[in-house]
Residue frames relative to the residue before (quaternion, step in Angstrom):
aa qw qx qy qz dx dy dz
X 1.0000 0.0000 0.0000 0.0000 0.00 0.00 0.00
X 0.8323 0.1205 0.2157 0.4963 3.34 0.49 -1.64
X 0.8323 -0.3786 0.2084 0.3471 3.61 0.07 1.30
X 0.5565 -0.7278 -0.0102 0.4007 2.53 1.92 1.79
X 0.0733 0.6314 -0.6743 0.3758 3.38 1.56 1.80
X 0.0506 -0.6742 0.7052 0.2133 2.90 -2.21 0.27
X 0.6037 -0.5936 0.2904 0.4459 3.42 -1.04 0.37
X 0.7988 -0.3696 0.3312 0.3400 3.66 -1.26 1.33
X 0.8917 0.0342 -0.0811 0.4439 3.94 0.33 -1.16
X 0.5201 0.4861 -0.4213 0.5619 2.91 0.99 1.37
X 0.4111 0.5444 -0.3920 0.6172 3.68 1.89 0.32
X 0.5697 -0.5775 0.5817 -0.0584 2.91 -1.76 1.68
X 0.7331 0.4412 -0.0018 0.5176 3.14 1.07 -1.24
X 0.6221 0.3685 -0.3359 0.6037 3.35 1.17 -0.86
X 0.5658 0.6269 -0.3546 0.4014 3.78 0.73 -0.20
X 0.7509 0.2791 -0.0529 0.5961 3.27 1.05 -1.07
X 0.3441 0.4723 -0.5238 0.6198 3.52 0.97 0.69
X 0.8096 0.4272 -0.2482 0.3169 3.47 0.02 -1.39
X 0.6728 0.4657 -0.2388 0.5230 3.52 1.16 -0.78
X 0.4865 0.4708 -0.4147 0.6080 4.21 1.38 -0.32
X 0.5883 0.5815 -0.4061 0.3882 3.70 0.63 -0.55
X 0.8983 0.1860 -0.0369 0.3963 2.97 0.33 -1.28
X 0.2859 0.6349 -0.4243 0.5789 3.40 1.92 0.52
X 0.7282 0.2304 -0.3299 0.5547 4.19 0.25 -0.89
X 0.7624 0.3455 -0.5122 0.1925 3.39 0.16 -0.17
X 0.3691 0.7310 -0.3870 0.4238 3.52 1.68 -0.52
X 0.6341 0.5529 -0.2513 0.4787 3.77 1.15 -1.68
X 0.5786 0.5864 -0.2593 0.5041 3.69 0.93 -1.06
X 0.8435 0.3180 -0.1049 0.4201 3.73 0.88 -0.96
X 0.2274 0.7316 -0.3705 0.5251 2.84 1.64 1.27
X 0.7077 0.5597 -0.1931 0.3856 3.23 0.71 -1.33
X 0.8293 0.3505 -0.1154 0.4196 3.40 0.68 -1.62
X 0.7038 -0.4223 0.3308 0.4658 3.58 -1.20 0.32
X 0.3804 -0.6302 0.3965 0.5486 3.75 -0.67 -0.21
X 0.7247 0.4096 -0.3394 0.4380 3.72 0.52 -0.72
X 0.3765 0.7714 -0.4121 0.3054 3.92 0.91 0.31
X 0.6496 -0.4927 0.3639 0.4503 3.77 -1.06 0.99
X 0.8368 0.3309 -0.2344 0.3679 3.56 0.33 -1.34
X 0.4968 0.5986 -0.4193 0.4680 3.55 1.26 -0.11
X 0.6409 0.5080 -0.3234 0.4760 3.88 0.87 -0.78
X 0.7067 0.4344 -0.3797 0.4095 3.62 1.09 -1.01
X 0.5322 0.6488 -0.3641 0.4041 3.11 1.25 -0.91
X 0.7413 0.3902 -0.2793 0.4693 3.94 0.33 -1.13
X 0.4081 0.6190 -0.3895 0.5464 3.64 1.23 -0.91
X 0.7754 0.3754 -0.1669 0.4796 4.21 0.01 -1.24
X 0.7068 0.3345 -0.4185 0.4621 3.11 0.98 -0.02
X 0.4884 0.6399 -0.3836 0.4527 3.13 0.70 -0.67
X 0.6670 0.4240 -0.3044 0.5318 3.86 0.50 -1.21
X 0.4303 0.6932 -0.4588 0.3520 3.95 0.84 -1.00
X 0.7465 0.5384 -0.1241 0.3708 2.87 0.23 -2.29
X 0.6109 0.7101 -0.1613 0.3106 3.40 0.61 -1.51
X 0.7753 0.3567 0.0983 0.5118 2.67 0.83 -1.83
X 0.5700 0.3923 -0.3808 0.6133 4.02 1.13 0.18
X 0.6658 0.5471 -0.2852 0.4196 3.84 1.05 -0.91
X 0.6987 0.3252 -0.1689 0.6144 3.50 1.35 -0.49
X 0.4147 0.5917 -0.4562 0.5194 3.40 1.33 0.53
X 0.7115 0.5088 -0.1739 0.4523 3.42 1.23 -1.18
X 0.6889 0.5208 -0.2937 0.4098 3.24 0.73 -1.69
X 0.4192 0.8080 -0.2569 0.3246 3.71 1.50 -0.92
X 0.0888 -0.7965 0.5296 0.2779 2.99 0.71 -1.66
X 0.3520 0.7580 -0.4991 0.2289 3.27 1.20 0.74
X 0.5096 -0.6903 0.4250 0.2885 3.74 -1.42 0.28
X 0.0420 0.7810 -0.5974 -0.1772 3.44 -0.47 0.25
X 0.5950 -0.6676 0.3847 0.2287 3.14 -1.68 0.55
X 0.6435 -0.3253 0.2353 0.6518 3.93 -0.77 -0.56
X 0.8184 0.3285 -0.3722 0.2892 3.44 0.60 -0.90
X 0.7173 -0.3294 0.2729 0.5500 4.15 0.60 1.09
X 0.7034 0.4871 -0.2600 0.4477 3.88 -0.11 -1.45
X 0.3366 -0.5669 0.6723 0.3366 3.70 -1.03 1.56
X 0.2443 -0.5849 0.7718 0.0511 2.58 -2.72 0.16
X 0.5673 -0.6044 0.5425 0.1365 3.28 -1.19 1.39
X 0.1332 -0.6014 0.7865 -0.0440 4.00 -0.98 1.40
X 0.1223 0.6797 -0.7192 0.0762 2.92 -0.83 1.64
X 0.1786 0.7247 -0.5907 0.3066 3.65 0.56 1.45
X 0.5290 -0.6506 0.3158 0.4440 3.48 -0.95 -0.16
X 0.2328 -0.8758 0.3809 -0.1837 3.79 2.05 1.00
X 0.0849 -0.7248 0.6401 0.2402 4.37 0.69 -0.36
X 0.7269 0.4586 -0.3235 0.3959 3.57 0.39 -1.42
X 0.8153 0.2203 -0.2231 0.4869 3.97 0.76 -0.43
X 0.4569 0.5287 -0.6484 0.3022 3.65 0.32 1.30
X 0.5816 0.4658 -0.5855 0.3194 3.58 0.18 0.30
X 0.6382 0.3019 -0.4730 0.5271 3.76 1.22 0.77
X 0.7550 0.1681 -0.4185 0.4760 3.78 -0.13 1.19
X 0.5891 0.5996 -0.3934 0.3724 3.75 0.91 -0.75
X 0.7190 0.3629 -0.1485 0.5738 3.92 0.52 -1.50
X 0.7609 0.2304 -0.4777 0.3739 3.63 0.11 -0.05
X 0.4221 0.6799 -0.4246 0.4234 3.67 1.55 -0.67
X 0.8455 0.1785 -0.2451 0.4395 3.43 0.26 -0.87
X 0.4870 0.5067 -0.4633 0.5399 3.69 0.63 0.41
X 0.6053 0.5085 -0.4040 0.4603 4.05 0.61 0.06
X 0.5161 0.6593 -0.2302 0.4959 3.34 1.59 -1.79
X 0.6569 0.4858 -0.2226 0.5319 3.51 0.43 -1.67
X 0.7378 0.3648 -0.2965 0.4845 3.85 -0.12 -1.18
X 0.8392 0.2394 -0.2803 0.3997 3.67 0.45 -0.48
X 0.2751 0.6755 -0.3707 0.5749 3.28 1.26 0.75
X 0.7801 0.3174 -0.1032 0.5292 3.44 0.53 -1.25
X 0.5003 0.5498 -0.4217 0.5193 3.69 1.00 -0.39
X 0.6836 0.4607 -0.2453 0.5103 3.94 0.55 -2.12
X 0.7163 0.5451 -0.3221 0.2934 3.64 0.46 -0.98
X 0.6256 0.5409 -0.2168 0.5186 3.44 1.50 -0.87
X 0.6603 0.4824 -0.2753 0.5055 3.35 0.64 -1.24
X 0.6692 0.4272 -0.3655 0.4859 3.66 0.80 -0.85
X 0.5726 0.5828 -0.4200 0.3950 4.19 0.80 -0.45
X 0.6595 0.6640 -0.0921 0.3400 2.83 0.99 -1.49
X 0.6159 0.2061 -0.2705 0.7106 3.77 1.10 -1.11
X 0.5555 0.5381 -0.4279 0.4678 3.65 -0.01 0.21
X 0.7170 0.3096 -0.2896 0.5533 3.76 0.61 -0.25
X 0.7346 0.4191 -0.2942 0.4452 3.38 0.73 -1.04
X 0.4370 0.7909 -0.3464 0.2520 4.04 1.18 -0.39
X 0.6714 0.4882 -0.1192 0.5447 3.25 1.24 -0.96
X 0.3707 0.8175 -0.2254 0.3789 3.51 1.59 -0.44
X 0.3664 -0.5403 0.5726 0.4959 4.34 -0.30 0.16
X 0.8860 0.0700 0.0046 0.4583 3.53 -0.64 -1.12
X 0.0697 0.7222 -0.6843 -0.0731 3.56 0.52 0.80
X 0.6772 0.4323 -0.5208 0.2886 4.01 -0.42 -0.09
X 0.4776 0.5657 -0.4616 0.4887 3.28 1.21 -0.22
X 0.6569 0.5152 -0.2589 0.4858 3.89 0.70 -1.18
X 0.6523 0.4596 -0.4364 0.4156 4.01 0.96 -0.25
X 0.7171 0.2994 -0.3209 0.5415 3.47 1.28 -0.82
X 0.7240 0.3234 -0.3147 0.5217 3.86 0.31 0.21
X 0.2173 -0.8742 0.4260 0.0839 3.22 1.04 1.55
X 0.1971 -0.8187 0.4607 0.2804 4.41 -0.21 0.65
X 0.2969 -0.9412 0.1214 0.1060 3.13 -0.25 1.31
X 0.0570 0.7947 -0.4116 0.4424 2.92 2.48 0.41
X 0.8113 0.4388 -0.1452 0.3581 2.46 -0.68 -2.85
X 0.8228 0.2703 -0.3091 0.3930 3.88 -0.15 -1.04
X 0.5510 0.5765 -0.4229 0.4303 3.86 0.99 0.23
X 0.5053 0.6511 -0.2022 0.5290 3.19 1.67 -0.39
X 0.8112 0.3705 -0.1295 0.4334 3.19 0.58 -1.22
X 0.6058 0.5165 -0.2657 0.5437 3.54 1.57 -0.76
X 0.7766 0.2863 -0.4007 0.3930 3.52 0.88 -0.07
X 0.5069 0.4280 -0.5044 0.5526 3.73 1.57 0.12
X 0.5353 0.6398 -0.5120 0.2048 4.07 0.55 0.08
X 0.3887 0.7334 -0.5078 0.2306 3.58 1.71 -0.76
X 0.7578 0.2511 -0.1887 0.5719 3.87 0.57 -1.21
X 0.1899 -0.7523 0.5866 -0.2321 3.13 -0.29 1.56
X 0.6852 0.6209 -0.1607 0.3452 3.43 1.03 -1.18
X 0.8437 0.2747 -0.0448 0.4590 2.68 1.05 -1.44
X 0.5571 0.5898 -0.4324 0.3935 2.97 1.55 -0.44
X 0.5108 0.5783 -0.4402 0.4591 3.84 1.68 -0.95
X 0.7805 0.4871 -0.2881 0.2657 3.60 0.23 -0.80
X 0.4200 0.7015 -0.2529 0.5172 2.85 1.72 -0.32
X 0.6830 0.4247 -0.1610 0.5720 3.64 0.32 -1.67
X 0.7441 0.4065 -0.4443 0.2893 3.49 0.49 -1.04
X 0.5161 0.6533 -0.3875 0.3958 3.70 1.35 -0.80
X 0.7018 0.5247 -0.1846 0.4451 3.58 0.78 -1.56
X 0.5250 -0.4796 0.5904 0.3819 3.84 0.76 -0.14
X 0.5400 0.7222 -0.3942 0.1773 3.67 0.55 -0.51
X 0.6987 0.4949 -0.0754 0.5112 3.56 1.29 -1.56
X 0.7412 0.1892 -0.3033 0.5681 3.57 0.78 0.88
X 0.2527 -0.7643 0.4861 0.3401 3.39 -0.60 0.91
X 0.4438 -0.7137 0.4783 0.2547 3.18 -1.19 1.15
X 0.6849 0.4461 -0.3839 0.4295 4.32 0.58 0.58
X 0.5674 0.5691 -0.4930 0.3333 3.19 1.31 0.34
């Protein structure tokens, strides 16, 4: 298909990746009683094993020679929903992380001992701020219109 990828359930290798998978853990479920805590997690992991190579396939993802899919981050239509949707859901999450932390020394700045308040982090104030941080977006775009979103003495 793809720079001599092939698709995932049509891989030899992904096949036998998947069956070594579930061959050590099967080997693992030897040991324990059958009705035992770690026997259930064990079958519970397999079960996900399975799950998870079958929706490797159903996917239509590519793996390579060595079994293990691979990510087509080309411009492909049929393979951005494996780098586009999680790429920009990271962006978002770390957006919202920078976006808080940036509210946050910004409230606490005006403070007596605000460094004291960066390493004894007030948790109210930043529980606040992480749930008004969801709109992050707009609030940046907002500040950025207003002059707000660069300080203007640096």
């Amino acid at each position: 298909d793809i720079s001599g990828l092939t698709p995932c359930k049509e891989s030899k290798q992904f096949a036998k990746r998947e069956k070594q998978s579930i061959k050590k853990l099967e080997s693992s479920l030897k040991i324990y009683a059958a009705d035992s805590a770690p026997a259930l997690a064990i079958n519970a992991t397999i079960e996900k094993t399975k799950r998870r190579f079958d929706n490797y396939a159903k996917q239509g993802l590519l793996c390579g020679a060595d079994g293990l899919p691979h990510l087509i981050v080309s411009g492909d239509q049929r393979h951005w929903g494996e780098f586009i949707t999680p790429g920009i859901l990271f962006l978002y999450i770390a957006g919202w992380i920078g976006w808080v932390g940036r509210s946050y020394l910004i409230a606490i700045r005006d403070e007596k001992k605000p460094t004291q308040k960066e390493i004894i982090i007030d948790v109210p104030l930043a529980s606040r701020l992480v749930f008004r941080g969801f709109s992050w977006p707009i609030a940046a775009y907002r500040e950025l219109l207003n002059g707000e979103l660069v300080a203007k003495d640096v």
